[in-house]
mmCIF file as gemmi writes it, N, C-alpha and C atoms, coordinates in Angstrom:
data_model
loop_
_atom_site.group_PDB
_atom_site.id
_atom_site.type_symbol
_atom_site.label_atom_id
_atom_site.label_alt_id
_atom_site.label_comp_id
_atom_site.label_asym_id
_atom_site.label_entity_id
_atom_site.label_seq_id
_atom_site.pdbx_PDB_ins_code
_atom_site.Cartn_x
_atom_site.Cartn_y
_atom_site.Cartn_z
_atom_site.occupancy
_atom_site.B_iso_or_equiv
_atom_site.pdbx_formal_charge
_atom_site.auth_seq_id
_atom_site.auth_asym_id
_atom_site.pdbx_PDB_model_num
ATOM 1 N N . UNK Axp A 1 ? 0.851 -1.17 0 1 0 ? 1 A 1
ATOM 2 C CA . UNK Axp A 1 ? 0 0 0 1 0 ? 1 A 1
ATOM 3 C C . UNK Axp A 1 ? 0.899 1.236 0 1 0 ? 1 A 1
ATOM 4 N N . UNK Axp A 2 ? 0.563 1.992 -0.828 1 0 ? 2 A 1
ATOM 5 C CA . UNK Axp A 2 ? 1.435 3.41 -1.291 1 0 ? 2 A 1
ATOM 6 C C . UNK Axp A 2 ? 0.855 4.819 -0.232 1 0 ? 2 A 1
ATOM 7 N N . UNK Axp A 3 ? 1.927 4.956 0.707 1 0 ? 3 A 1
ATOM 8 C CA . UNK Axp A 3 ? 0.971 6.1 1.361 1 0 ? 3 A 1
ATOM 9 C C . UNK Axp A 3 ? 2.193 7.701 1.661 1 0 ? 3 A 1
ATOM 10 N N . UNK Axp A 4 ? 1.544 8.647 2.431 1 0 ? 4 A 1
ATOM 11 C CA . UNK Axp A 4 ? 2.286 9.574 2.169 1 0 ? 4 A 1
ATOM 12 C C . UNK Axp A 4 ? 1.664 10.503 3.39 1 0 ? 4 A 1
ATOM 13 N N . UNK Axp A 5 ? 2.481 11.616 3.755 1 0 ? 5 A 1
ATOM 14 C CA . UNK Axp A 5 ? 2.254 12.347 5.07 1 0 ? 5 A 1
ATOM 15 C C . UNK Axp A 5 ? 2.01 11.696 5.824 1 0 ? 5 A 1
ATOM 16 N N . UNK Axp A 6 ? 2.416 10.387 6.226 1 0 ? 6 A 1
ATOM 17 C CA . UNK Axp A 6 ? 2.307 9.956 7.482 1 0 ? 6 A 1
ATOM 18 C C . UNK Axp A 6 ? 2.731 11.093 9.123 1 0 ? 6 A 1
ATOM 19 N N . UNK Axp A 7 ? 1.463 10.802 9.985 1 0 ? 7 A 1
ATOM 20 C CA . UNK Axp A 7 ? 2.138 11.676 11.208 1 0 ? 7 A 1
ATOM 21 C C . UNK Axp A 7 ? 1.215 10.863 12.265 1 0 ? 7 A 1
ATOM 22 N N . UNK Axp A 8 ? 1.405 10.5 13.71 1 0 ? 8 A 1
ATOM 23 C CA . UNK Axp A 8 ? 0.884 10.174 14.768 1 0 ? 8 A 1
ATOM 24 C C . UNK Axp A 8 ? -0.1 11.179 15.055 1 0 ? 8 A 1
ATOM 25 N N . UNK Axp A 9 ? -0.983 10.522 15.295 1 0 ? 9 A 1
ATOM 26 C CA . UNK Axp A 9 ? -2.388 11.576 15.899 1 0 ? 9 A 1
ATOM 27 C C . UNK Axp A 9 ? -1.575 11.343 17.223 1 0 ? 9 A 1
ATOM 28 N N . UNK Axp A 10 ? -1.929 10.147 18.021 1 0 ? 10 A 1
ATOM 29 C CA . UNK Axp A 10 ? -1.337 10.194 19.349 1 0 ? 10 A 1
ATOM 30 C C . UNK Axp A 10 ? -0.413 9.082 19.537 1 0 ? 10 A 1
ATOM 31 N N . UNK Axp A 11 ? -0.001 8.377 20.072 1 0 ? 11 A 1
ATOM 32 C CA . UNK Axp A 11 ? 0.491 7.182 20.621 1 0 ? 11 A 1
ATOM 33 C C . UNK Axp A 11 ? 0.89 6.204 20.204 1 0 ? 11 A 1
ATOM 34 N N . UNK Axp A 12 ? -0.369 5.592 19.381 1 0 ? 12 A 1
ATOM 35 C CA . UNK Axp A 12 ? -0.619 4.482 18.941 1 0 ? 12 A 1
ATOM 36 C C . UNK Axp A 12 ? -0.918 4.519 17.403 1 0 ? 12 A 1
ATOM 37 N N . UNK Axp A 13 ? -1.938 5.929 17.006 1 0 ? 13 A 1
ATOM 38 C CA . UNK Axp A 13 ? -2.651 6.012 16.045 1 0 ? 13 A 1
ATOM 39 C C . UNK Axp A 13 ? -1.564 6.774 15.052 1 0 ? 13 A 1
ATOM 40 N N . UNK Axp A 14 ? -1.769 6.576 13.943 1 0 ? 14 A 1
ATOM 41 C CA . UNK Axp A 14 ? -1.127 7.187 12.484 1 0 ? 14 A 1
ATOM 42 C C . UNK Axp A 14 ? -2.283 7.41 11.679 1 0 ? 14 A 1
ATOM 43 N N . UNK Axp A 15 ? -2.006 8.642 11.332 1 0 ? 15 A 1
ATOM 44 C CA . UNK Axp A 15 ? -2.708 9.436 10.116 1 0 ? 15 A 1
ATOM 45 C C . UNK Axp A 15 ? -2.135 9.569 8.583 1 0 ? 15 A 1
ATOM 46 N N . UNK Axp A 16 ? -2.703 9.258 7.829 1 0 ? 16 A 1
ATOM 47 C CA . UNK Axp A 16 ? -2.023 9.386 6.612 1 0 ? 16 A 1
ATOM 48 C C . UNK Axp A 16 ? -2.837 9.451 5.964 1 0 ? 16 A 1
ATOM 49 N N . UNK Axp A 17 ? -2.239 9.716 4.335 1 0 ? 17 A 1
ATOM 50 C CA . UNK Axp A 17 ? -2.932 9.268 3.161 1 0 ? 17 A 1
ATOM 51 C C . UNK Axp A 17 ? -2.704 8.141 2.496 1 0 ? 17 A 1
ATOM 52 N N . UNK Axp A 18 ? -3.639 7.272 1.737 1 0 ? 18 A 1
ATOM 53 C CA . UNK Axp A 18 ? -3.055 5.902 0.963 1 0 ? 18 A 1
ATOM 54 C C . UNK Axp A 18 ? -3.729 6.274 -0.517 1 0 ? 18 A 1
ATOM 55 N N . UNK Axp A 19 ? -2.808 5.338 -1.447 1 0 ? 19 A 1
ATOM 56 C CA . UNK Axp A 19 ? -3.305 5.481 -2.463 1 0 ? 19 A 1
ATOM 57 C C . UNK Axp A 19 ? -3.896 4.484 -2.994 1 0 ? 19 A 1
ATOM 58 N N . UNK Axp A 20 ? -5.441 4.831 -3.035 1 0 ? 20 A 1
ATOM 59 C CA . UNK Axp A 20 ? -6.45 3.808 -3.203 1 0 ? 20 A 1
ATOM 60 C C . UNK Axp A 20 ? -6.878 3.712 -4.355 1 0 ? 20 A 1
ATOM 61 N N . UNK Axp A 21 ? -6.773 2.1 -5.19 1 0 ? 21 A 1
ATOM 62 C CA . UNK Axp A 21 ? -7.097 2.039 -6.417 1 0 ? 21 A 1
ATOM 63 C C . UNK Axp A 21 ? -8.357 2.673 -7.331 1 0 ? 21 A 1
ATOM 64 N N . UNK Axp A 22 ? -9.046 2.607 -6.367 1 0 ? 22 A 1
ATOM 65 C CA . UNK Axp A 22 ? -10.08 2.985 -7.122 1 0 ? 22 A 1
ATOM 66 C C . UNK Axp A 22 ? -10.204 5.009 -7.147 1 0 ? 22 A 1
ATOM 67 N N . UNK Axp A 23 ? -9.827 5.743 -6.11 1 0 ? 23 A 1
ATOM 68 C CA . UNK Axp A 23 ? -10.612 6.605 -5.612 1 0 ? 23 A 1
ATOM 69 C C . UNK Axp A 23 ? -9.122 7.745 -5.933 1 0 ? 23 A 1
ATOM 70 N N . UNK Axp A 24 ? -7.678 7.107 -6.106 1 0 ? 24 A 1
ATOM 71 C CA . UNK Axp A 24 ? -6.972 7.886 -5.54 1 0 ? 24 A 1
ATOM 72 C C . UNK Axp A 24 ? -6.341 8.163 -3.81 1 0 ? 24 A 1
ATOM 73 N N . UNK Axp A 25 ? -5.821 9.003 -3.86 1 0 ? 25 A 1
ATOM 74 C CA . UNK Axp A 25 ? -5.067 9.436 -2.382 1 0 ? 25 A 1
ATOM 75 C C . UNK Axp A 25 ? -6.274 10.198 -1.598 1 0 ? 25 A 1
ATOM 76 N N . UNK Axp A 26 ? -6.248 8.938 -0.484 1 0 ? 26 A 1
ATOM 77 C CA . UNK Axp A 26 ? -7.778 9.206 0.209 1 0 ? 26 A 1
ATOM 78 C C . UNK Axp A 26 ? -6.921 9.315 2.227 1 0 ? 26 A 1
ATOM 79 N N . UNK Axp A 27 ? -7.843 10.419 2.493 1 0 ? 27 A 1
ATOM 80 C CA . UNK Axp A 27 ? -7.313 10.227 4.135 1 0 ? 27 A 1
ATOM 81 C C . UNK Axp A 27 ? -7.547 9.024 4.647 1 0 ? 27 A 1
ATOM 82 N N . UNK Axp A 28 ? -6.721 8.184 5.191 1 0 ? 28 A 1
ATOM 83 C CA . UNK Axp A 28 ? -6.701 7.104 6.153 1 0 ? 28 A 1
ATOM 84 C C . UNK Axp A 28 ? -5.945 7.272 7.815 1 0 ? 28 A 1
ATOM 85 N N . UNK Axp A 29 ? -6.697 6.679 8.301 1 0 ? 29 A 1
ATOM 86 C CA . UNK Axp A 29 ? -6.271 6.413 10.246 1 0 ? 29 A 1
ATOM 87 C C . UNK Axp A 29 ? -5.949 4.865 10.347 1 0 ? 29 A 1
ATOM 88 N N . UNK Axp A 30 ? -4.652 4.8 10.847 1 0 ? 30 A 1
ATOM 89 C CA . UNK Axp A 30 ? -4.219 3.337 10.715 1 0 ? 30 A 1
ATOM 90 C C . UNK Axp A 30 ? -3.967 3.43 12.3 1 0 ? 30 A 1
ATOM 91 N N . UNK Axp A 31 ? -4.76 2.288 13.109 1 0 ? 31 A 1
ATOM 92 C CA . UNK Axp A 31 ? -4.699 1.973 14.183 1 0 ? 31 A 1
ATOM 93 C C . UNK Axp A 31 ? -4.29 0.607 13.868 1 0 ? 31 A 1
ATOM 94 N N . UNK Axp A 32 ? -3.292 -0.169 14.647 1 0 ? 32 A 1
ATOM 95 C CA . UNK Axp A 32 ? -3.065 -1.237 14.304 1 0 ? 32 A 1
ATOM 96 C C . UNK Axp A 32 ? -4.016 -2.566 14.232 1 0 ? 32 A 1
ATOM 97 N N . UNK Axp A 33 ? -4.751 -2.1 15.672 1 0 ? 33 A 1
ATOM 98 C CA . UNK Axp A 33 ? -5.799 -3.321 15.707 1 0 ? 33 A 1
ATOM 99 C C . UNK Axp A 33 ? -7.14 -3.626 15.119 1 0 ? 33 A 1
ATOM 100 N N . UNK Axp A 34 ? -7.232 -2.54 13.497 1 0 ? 34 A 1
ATOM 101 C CA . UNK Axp A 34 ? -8.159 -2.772 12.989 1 0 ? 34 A 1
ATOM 102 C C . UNK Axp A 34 ? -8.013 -3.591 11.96 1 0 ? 34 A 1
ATOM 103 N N . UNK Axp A 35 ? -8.984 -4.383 12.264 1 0 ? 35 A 1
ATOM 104 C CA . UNK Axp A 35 ? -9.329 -5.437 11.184 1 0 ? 35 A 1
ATOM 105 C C . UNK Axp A 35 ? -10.625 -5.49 10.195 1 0 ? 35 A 1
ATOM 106 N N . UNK Axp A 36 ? -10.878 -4.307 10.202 1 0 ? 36 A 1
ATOM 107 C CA . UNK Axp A 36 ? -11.851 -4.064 8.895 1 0 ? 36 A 1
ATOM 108 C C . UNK Axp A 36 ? -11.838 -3.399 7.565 1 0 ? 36 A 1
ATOM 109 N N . UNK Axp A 37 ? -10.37 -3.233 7.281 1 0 ? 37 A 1
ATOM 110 C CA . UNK Axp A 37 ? -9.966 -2.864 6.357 1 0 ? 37 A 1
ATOM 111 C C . UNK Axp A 37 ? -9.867 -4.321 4.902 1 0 ? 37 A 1
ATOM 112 N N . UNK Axp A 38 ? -9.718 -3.581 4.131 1 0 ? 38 A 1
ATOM 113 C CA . UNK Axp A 38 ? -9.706 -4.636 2.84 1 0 ? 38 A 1
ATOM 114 C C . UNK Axp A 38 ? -8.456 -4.898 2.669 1 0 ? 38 A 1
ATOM 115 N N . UNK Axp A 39 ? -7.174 -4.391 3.626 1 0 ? 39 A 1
ATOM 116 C CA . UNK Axp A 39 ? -6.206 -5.167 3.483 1 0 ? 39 A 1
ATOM 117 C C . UNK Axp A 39 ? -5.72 -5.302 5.077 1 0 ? 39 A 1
ATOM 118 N N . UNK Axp A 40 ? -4.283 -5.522 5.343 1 0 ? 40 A 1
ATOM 119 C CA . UNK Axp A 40 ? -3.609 -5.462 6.301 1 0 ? 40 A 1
ATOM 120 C C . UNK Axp A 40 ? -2.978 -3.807 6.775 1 0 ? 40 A 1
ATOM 121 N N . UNK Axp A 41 ? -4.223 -3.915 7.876 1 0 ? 41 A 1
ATOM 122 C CA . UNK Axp A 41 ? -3.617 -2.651 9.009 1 0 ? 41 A 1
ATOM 123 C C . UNK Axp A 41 ? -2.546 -2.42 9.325 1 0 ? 41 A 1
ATOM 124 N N . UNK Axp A 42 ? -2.239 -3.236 10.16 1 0 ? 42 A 1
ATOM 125 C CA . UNK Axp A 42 ? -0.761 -3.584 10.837 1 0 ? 42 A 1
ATOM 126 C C . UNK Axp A 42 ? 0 -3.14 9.733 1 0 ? 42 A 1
ATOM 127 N N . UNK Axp A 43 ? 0.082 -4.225 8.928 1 0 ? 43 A 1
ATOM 128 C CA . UNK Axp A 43 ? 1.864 -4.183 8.293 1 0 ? 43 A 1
ATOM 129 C C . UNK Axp A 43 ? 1.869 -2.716 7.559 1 0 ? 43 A 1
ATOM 130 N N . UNK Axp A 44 ? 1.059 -1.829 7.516 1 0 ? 44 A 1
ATOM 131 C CA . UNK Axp A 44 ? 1.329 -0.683 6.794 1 0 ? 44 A 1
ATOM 132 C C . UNK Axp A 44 ? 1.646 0.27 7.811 1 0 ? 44 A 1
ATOM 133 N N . UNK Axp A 45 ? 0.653 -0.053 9.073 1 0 ? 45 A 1
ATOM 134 C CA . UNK Axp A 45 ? 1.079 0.793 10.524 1 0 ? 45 A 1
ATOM 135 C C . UNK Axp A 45 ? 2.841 0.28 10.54 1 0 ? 45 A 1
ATOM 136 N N . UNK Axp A 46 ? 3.025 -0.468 10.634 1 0 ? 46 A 1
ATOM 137 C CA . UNK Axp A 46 ? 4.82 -1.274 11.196 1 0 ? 46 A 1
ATOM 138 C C . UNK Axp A 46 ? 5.202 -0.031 9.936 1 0 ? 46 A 1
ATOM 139 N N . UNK Axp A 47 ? 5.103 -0.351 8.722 1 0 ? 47 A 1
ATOM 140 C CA . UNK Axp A 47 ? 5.704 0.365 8.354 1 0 ? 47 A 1
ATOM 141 C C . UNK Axp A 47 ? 6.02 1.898 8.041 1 0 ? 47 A 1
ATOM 142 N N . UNK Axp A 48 ? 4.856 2.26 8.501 1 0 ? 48 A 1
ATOM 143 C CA . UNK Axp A 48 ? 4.923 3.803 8.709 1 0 ? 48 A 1
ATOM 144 C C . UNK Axp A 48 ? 5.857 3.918 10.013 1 0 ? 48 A 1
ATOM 145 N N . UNK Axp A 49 ? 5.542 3.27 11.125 1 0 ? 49 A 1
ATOM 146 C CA . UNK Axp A 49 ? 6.322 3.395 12.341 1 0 ? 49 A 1
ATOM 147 C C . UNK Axp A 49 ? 7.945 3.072 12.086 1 0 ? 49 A 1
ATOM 148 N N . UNK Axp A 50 ? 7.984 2.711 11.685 1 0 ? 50 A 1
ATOM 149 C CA . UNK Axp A 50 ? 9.243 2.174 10.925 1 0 ? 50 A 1
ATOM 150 C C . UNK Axp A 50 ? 9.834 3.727 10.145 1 0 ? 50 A 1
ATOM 151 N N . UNK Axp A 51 ? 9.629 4.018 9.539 1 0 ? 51 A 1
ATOM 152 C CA . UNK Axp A 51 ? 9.462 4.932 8.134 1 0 ? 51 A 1
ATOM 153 C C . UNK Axp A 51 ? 9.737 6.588 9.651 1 0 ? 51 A 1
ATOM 154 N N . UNK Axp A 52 ? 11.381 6.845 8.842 1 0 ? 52 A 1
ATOM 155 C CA . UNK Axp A 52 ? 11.895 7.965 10.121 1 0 ? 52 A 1
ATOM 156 C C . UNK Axp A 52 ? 11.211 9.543 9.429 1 0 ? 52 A 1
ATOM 157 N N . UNK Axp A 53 ? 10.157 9.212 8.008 1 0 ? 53 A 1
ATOM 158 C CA . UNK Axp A 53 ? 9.862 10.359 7.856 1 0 ? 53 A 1
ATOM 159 C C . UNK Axp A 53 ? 8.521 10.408 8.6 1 0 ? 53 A 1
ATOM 160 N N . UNK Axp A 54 ? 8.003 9.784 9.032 1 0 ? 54 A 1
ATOM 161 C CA . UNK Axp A 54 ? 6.683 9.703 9.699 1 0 ? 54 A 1
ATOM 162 C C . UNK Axp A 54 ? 6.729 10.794 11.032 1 0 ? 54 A 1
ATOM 163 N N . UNK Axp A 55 ? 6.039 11.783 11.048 1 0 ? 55 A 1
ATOM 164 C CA . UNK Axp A 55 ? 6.444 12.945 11.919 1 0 ? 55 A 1
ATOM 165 C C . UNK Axp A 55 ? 6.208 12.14 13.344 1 0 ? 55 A 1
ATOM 166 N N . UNK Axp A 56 ? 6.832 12.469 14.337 1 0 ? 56 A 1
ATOM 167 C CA . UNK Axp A 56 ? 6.136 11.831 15.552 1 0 ? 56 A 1
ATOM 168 C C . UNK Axp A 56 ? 5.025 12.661 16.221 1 0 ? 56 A 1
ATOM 169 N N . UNK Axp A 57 ? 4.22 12.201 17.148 1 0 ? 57 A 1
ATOM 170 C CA . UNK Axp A 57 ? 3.439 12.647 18.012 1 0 ? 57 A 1
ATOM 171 C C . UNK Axp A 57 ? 3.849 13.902 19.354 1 0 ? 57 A 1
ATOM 172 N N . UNK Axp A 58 ? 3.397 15.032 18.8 1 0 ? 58 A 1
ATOM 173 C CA . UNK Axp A 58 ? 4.17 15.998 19.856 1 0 ? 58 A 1
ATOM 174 C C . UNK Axp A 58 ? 3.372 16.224 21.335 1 0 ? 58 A 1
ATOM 175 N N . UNK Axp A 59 ? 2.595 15.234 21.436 1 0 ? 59 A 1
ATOM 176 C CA . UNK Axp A 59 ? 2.088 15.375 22.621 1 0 ? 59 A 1
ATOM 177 C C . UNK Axp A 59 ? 0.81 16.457 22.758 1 0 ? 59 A 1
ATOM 178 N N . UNK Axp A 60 ? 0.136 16.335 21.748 1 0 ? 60 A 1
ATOM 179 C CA . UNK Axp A 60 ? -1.232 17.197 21.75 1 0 ? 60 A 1
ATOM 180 C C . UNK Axp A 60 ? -2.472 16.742 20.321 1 0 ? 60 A 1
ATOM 181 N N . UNK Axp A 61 ? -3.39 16.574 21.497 1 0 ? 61 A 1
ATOM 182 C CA . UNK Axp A 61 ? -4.265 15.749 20.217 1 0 ? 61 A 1
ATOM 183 C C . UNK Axp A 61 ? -5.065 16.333 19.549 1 0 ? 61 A 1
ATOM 184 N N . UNK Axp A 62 ? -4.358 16.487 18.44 1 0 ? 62 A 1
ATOM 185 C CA . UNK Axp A 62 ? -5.519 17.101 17.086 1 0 ? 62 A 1
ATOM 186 C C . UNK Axp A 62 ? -6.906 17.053 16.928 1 0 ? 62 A 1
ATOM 187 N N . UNK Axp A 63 ? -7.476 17.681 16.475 1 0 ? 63 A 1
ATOM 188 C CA . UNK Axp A 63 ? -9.017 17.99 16.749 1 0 ? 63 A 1
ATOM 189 C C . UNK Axp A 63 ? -9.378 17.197 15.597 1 0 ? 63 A 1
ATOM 190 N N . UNK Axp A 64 ? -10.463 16.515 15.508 1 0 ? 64 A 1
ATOM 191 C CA . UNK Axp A 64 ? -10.751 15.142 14.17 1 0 ? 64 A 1
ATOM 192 C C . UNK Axp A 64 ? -11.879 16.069 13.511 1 0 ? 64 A 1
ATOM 193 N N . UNK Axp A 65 ? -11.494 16.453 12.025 1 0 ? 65 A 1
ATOM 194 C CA . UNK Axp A 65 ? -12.585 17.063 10.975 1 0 ? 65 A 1
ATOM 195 C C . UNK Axp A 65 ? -13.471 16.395 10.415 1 0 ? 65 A 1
């Protein structure tokens, strides 16, 4: 999965964009323990967490639009 601006909302959670076949570069929230996605959560969370451009979490939680 192709994604981009990755940044931590808080802790656990990552915000990004992915690029979704059908629709284009769509906002996504990758919490690891969701399993209702049409692919694998996790391994894209690991790899954003992984990934040293992924901004970290500065300790203040963004307001959800």
């Amino acid at each position: 999965m192709e994604y981009r601006n990755a940044r931590y909302f808080n802790e656990t959670i990552i915000d990004c964009e992915i690029n979704h076949p059908q629709y284009g570069w769509i906002p996504f929230t990758a919490d690891p323990k969701d399993t209702g996605a049409q692919f694998n959560v996790a391994t894209l969370y690991t790899r954003m967490a992984n990934d040293p451009a992924t901004i970290p979490w500065d300790g203040v939680t963004l307001p959800q639009e």
